[in-house]
MITOR-556395 format. One record per residue (C-alpha): residue number from 1; x, y, z. Coordinates in steps of 0.2 Angstrom, whole numbers, padded with zeros to 4 digits. Example, Ala and Ser with C-alpha at 12.3 -4.5 7.8 and 13.67 -1.06 7.14 Angstrom:
% MITOR-556395
site num = 1 | xx = 0062 | yy = -0022 | zz = 0039
site num = 2 | xx = 0068 | yy = -0005 | zz = 0036
This chain:
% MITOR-556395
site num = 1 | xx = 0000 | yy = 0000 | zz = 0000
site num = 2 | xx = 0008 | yy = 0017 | zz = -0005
site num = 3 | xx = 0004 | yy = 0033 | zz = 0001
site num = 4 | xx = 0006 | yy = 0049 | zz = -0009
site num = 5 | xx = 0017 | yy = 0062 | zz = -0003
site num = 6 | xx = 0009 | yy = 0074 | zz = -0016
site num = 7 | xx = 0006 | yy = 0093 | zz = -0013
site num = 8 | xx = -0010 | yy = 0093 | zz = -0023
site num = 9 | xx = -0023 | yy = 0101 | zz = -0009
site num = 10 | xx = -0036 | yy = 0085 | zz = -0012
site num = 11 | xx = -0022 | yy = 0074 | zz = -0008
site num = 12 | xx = -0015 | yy = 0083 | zz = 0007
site num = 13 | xx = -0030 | yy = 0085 | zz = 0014
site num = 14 | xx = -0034 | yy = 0067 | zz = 0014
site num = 15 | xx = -0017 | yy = 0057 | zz = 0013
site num = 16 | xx = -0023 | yy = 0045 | zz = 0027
site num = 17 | xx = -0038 | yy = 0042 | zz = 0016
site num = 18 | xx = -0027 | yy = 0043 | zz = -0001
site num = 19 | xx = -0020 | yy = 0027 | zz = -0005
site num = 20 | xx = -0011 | yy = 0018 | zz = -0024
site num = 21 | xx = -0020 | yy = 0001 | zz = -0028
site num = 22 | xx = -0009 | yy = -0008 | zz = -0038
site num = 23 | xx = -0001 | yy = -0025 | zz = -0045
site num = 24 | xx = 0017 | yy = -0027 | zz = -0050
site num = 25 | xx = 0029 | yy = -0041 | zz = -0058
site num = 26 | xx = 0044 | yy = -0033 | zz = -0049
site num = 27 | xx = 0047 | yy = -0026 | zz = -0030
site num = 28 | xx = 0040 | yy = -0014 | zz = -0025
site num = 29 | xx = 0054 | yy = -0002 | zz = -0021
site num = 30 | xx = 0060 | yy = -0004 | zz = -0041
site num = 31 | xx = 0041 | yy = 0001 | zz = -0047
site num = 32 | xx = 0042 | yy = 0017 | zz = -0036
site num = 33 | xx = 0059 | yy = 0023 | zz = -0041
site num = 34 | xx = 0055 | yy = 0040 | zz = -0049
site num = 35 | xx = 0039 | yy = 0041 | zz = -0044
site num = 36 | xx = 0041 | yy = 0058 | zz = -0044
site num = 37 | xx = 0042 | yy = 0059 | zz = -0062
site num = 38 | xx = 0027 | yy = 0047 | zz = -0066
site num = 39 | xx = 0010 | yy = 0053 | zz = -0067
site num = 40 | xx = 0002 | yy = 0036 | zz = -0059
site num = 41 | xx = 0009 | yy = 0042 | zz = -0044
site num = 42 | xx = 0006 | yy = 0060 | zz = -0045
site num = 43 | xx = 0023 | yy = 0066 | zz = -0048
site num = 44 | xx = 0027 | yy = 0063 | zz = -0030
site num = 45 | xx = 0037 | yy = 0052 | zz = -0020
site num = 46 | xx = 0027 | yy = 0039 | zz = -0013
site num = 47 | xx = 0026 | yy = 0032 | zz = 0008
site num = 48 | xx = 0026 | yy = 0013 | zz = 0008
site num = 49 | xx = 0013 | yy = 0008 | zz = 0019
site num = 50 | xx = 0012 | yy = -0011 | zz = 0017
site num = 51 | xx = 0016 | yy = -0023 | zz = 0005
site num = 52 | xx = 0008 | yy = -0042 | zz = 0001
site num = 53 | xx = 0016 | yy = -0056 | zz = -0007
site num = 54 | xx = 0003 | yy = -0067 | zz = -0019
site num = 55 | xx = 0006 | yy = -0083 | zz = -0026
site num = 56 | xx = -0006 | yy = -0093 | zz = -0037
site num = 57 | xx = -0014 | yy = -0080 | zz = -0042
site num = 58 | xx = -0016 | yy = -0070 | zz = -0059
site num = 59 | xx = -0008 | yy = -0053 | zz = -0056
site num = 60 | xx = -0020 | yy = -0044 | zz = -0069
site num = 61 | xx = -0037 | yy = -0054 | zz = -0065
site num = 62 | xx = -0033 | yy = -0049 | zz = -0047
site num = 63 | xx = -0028 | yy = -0031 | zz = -0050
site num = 64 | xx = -0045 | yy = -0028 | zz = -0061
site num = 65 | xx = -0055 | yy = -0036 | zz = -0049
site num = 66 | xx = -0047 | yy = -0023 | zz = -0036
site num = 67 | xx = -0053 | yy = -0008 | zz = -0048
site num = 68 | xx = -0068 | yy = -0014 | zz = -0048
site num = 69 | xx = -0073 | yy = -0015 | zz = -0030
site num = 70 | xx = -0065 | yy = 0004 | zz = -0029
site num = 71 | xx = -0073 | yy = 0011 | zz = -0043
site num = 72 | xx = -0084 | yy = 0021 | zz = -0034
site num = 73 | xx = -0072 | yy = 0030 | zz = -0021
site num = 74 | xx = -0060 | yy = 0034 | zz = -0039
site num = 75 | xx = -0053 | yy = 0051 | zz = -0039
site num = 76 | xx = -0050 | yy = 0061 | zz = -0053
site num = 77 | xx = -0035 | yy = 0074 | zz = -0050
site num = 78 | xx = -0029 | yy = 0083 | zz = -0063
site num = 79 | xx = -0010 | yy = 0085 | zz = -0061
site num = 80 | xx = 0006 | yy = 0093 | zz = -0072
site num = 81 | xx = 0017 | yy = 0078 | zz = -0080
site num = 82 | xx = 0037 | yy = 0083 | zz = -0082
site num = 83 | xx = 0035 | yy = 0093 | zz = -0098
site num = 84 | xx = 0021 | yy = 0104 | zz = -0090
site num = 85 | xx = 0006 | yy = 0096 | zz = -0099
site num = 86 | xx = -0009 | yy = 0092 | zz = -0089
site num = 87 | xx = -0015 | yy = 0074 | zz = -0084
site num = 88 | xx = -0030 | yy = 0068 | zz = -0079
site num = 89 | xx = -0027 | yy = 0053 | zz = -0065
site num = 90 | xx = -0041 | yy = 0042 | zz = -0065
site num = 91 | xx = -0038 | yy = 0029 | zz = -0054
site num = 92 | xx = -0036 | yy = 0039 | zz = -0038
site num = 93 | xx = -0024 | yy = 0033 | zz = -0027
site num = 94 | xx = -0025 | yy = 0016 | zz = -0019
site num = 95 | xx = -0011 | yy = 0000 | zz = -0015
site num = 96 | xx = 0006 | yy = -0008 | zz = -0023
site num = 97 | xx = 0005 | yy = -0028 | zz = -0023
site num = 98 | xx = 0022 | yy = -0037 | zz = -0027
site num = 99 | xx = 0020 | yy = -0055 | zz = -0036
């Protein structure tokens, strides 16, 4: 589970709330290197909060199922990537899973 160390005001005002959902093939500290500079993590470093191991289980199926049940608390912030152009995240901020 990461948490955002963004300064955009919805964020900051909820970080306990404010959280990255997420599934990855590689550790966790390697998918958050330069997170500043990546728009799924609001151009911000990240907190890791908690991390989970899965085994027989498919990564993608999982990660899906994981939007789906959040769907509804989804934020959409609008935020400036590295060259200035604007970006709309869609998938709010959520949790990092590692294999």
């Amino acid at each position: 589970m990461l948490r955002s160390k963004s300064d955009h005001p919805l964020v900051a005002e909820n970080r306990d709330l404010v959280h990255k959902i997420g599934v990855t093939n590689m550790s966790v500290e390697k998918r958050i290197a330069g997170a500043h500079l990546q728009p799924t993590f609001l151009m911000a470093n990240v907190e890791v909060v908690a991390t989970y191991e899965l085994y027989n289980i498919n990564r993608t199926k999982l990660e899906n199922l994981i939007h789906r049940i959040f769907e509804p608390a989804r934020l959409e912030i609008e935020i400036m990537d590295r060259f200035g152009r604007p970006v709309i995240r869609e998938s709010g901020f959520s949790c990092q899973y590692s294999r």
